[in-house]
C-alpha positions in Angstrom: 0.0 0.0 0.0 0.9 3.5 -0.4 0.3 6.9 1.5 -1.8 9.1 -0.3 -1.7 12.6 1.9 -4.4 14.4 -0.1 -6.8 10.9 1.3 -5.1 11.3 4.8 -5.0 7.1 3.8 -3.0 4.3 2.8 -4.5 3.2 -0.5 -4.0 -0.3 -2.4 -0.9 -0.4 -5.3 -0.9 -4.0 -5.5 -4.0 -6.7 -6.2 -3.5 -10.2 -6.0 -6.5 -12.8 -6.5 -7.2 -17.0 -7.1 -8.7 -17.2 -10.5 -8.5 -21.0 -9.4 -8.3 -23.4 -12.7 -10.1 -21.5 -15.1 -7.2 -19.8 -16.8 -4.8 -23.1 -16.8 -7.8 -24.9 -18.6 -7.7 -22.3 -21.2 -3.8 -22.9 -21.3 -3.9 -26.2 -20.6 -1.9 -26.1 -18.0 -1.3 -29.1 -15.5 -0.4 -30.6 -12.6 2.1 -33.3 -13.3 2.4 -35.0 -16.8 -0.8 -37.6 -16.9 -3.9 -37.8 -15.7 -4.7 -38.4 -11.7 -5.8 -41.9 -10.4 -9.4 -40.8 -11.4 -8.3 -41.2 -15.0 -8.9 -36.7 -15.0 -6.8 -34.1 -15.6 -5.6 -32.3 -12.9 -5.1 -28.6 -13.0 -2.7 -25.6 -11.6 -4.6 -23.1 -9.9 -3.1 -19.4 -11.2 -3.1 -16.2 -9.5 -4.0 -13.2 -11.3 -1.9 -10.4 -10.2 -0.1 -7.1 -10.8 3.3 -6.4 -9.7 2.1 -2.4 -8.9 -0.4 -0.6 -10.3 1.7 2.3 -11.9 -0.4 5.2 -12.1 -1.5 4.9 -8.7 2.1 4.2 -7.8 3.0 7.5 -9.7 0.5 9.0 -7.5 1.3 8.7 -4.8 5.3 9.6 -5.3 3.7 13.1 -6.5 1.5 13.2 -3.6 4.1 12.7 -1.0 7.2 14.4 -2.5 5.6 17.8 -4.0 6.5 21.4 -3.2 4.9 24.5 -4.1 7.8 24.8 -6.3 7.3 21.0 -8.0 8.3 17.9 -7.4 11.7 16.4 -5.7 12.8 12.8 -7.5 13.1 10.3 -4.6 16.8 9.1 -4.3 16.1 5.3 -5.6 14.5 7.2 -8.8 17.0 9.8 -9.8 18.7 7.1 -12.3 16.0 6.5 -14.1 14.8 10.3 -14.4 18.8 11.2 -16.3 20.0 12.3 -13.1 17.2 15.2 -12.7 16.3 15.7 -9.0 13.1 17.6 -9.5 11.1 18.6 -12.0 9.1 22.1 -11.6 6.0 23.1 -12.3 5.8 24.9 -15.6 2.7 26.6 -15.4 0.7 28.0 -12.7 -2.2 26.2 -10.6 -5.5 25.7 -12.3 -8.5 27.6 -11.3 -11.3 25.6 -9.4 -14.8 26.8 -9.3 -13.6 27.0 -5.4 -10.4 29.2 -5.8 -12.5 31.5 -8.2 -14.9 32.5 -5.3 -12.5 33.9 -2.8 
């Protein structure tokens, strides 16, 4: 899971669930190499999963390491961003309906 300030929560990146047999019968994919003492086939039960789901994963890294200036690269990330430690915001702040008001 991952802290999402703007929720005050954690929220789920990952989802893991049993799709039991019906994707290794599609695949035919089985346990062993024959069939089971009941002359049947016998198969693998999978598990449907994603290793993190990246847009709520880039979420919340912009959630928890903006400024008012833009956003700081976490440490583990800078080699993959060139080397660039933050990246600023370019324009300013949209107008809500809210911010108009007051």
């Amino acid at each position: 899971e991952g802290w999402f300030p703007g929720y005050g929560e954690y929220k789920e990146l990952v989802s893991a669930s049993n799709c039991t047999d019906y994707q290794s019968r599609a695949m035919d994919i089985r346990l062993g190499h024959g069939k089971n003492a009941d002359g049947n086939k016998e198969y693998v039960h999978m598990l449907n999963a994603t290793l993190c789901a990246t847009t709520r994963t880039i979420c919340a890294i912009l959630e928890n390491h903006q400024t008012a200036e833009g956003v700081n690269v976490p440490e583990a990330l800078v080699p993959f961003t060139g080397g660039v430690t933050f990246f600023p915001f370019t324009q300013p702040r949209p107008k809500t309906k809210d911010s108009a008001k007051g």
